[in-house]
N, C-alpha and C positions, 0 to 999 in steps of 0.2 A: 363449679369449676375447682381443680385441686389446684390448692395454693402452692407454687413452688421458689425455691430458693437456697441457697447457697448456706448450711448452718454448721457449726460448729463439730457436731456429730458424724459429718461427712468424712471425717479422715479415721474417727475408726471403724464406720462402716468398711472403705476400704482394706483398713488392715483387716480385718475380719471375713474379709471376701474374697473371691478370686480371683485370677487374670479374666475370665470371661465376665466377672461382675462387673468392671469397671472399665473407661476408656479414659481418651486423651482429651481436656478440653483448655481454653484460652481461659484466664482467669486475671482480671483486676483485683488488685489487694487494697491499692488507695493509689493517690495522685502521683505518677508517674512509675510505678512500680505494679507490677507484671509476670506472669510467671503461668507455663505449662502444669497439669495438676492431673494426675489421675483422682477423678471423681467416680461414684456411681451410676454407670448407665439406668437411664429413664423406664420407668416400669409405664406403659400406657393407662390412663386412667379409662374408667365406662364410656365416655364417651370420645377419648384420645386417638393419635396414633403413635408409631416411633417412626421418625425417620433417619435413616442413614444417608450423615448430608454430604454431598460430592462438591459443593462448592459455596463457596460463603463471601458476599462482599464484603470489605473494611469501607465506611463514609466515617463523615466530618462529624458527627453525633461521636461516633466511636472515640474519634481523638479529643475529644468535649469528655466524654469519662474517664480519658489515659489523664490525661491533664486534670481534672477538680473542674474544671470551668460548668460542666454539663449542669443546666438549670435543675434537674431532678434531684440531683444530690443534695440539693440548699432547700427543697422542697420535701424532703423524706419520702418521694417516691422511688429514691432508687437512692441503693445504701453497699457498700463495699463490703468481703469481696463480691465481685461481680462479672456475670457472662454475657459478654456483649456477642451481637452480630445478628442484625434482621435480615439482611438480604442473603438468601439461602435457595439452595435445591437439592433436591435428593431422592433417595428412592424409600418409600415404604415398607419397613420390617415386622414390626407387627403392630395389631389393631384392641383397644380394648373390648369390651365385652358386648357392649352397644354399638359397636361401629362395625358396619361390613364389611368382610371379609376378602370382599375383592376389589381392596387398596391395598393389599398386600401385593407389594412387585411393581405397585403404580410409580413414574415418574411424578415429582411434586413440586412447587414453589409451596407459598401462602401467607396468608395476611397474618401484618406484624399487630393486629389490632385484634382483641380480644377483649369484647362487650362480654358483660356479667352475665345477660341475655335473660335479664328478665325487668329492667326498668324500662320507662317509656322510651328512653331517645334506642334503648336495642329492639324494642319491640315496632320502632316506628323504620327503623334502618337506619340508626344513626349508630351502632354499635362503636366504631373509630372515637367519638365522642362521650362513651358512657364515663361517668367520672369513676366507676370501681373497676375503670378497663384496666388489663392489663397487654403491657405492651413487649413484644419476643426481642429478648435480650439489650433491653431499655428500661421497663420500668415495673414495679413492686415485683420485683425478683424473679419473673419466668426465666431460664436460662436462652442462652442464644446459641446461634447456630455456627459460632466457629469450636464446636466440638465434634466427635465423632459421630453423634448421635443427637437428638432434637425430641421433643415431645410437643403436640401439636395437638389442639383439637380437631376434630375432623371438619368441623363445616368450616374452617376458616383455610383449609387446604385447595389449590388451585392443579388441575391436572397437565401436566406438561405433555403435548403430543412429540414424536418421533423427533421433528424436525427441529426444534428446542432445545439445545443439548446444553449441560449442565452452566457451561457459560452464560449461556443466554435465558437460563433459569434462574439466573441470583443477580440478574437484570433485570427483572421481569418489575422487584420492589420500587428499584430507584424508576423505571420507566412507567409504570403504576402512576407514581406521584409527574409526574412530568404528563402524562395524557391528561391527567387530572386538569393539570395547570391550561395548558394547550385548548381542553374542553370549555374553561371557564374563562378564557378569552373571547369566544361566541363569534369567530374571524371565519369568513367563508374565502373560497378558492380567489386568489389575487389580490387580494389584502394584506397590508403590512403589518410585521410586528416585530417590536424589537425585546430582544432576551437582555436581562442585567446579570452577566454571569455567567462566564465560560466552562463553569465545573461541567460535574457528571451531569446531575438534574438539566442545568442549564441546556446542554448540548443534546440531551434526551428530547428535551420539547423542540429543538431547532429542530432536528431529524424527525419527530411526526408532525411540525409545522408543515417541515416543507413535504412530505407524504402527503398532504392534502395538498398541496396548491398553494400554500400561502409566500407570502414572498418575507424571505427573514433575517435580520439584522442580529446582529450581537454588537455587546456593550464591556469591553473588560479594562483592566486599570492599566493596561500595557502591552506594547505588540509581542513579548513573550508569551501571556497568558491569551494571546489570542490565535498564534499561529499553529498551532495545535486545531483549531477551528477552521482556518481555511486551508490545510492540508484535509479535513472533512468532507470540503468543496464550498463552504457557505464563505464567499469573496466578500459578502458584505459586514465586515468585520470593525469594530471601531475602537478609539481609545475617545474619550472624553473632548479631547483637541480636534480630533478626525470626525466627531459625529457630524453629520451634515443635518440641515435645516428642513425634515423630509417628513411627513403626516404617517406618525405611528398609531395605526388604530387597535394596535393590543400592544399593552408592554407588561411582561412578563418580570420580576425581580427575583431573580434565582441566587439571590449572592447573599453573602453576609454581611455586606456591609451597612451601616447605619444612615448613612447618608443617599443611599440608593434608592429608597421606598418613595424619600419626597420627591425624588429627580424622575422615576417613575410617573407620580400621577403630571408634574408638570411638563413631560413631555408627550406624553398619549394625547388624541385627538379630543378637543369635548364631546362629551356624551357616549365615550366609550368605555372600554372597560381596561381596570390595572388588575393583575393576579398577585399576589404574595405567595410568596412558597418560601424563600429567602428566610432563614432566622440571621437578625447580628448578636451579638455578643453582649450588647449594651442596647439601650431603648432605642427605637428610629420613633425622627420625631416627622410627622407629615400633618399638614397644615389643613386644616381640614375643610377651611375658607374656599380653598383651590379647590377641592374636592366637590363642592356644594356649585361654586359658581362654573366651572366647567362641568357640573351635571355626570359626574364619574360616577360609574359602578365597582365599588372596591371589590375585592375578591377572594376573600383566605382560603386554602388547602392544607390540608393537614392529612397528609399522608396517605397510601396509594389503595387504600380501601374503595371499591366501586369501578376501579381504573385495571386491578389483575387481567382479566378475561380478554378483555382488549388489548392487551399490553401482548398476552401470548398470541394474538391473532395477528397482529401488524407484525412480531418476530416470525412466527410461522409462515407467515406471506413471503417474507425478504421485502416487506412494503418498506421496513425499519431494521439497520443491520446494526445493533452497537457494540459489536465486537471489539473496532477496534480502539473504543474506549477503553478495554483494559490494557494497562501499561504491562503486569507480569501478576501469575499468580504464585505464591509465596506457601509457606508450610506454617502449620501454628507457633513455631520455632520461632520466627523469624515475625511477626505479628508485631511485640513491643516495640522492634526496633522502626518498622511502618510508623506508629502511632505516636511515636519521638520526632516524626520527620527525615528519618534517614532515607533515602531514594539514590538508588547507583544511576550514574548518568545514562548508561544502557538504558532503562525506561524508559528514556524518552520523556515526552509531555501528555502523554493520555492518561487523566486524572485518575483511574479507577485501582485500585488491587483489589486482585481475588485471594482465595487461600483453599486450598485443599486442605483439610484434614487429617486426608486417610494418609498422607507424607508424611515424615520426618525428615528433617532436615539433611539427614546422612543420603535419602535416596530423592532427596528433592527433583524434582523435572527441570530441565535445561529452558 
């Protein structure tokens, strides 16, 4: 796999090149500084492709690299400057030499996880987990997809049909890891579960909870961060005060917060199961006593690898709409001032931004 990244040689590649060499991409410099960058468009490697991305989501990772916070940086997996952006779609430009030819023109998502693919946890299907993975525009330097262009390996690309359109292509990531979650709750039709966490994720798994039948709860730190949820339609919305005394036999913790994980297994049913997907910022401490004496199956996920293909099948249904998760889509112009927190009251409370790309800010869409 060709090792990519961001080096110092990039700007006078540029000067040396042309308007058609190079495009528009989002670029981190370090902690809270930001900046548009004509770079070098991506050459396909033998086994690659290019894609031309139509839309890109910004998540909570993204503003963890605007800010320093993001645990990669402390770790030297991921090093400034830097090209964020995993959740992405687009259409297929060209193919490298080993890859076929007739993904040229194809609509795409695909996986932000890129096994070495040749150790055992890639060869047994654990590739999301290989430790020389790299991960699309997160970690050891693959660029990301808030640029004009992407480079992707081919088997880790996801085909989007018709009915899937670019919105609902750079959903397909964060709804990936939320099927995941929802899967590994193990809840059949009429069973309870309660979500820790009104975000994207969070609200992803409420919408294919209740696609299946299940009956579903949300958990957030205040009726602001909830009411965005039951304008969704899920009534059964709670704050901490409000939770009622009710048999959760999945609880799901989609949040960041530190104290959520423990409150998690001690309110789930014994002998059921808790999901983590949730990262906090600082350790969560859970008692592992509880764990053992109510007979819990704890549960981690890591990312929406296994979850794609389903994820476009429940969007392509209308089984799962999450449209109107997104609040506005934005132009790469306009990106830093997202990942600083700025938000016009116009948007509303639906957690999500997108970004087009191919915009500039002068001809941004309304």
């Amino acid at each position: 796999m060709v090792r990519r990244g961001i080096e110092d040689g990039d700007r006078a590649a540029i000067a040396a090149g042309t308007a058609r060499e190079h495009m528009r991409a989002f670029v981190i410099t370090g902690p809270g500084r930001a900046e548009v960058r004509d770079v070098p468009r991506p050459q396909p490697g033998p086994a690659e492709v290019v894609v031309d991305v139509e839309r890109a989501g910004v998540c909570g990772t993204d503003a963890e690299f605007f800010s320093g916070e993001m645990a990669y940086l402390h770790s030297g997996q991921a090093r400034y400057p830097l090209r964020i952006g995993h959740e992405w779609a687009g259409v297929v430009s060209a193919v490298g030499e080993s890859v076929d030819q007739a993904w040229i023109g194809r609509r795409v998502t695909g996986d932000t996880m890129l096994g070495c693919g040749r150790c055992e946890r890639c060869d047994g299907g654990r590739r999301h987990l290989c430790a020389d993975r790299f991960e699309i525009g997160i970690r050891n330097g693959w660029p990301g997809g808030l640029a004009e262009q992407l480079p992707v390996p081919a088997d880790a690309l996801q085909p989007l049909p018709d009915s899937v359109d670019a919105a609902l292509g750079a959903l397909v990531e964060p709804g990936g890891n939320a099927l995941r979650a929802v899967r590994g709750a193990a809840l059949e039709p009429g069973e309870r579960l309660l979500v820790l966490g009104p975000g994207t994720i969070g609200l992803l798994a409420a919408q294919i909870a209740a696609a299946r039948g299940i009956d579903v709860h949300l958990l957030g730190k205040d009726d602001r961060s909830l009411s965005f949820a039951r304008r969704l339609g899920f009534g059964h919305a709670w704050t901490a005060d409000t939770l009622p005394r009710l048999r959760f036999d999945a609880v799901i913790d989609a949040s960041n917060a530190a104290a959520l994980p423990g409150l998690a297994v001690d309110l789930v049913e014994p002998g059921r199961r808790v999901v983590f997907i949730g990262l906090a910022g600082e350790p969560s401490l859970v008692d592992t006593r509880t764990i053992a004496l109510k007979d819990v199956t704890a549960v981690g996920v890591l990312s929406a690898s296994g979850g794609l293909a389903g994820t476009v099948d429940l969007y392509a249904s209308g089984a799962v709409d999450p449209r109107p998760l997104v609040a506005a889509t934005v132009t790469l112009d306009d990106v830093a001032a997202v990942l600083a927190g700025e938000r016009p009251a116009e948007w509303g409370d639906a957690p999500k931004i997108h970004v087009d790309p191919r915009r500039s800010r002068a001809s941004r869409p309304s």
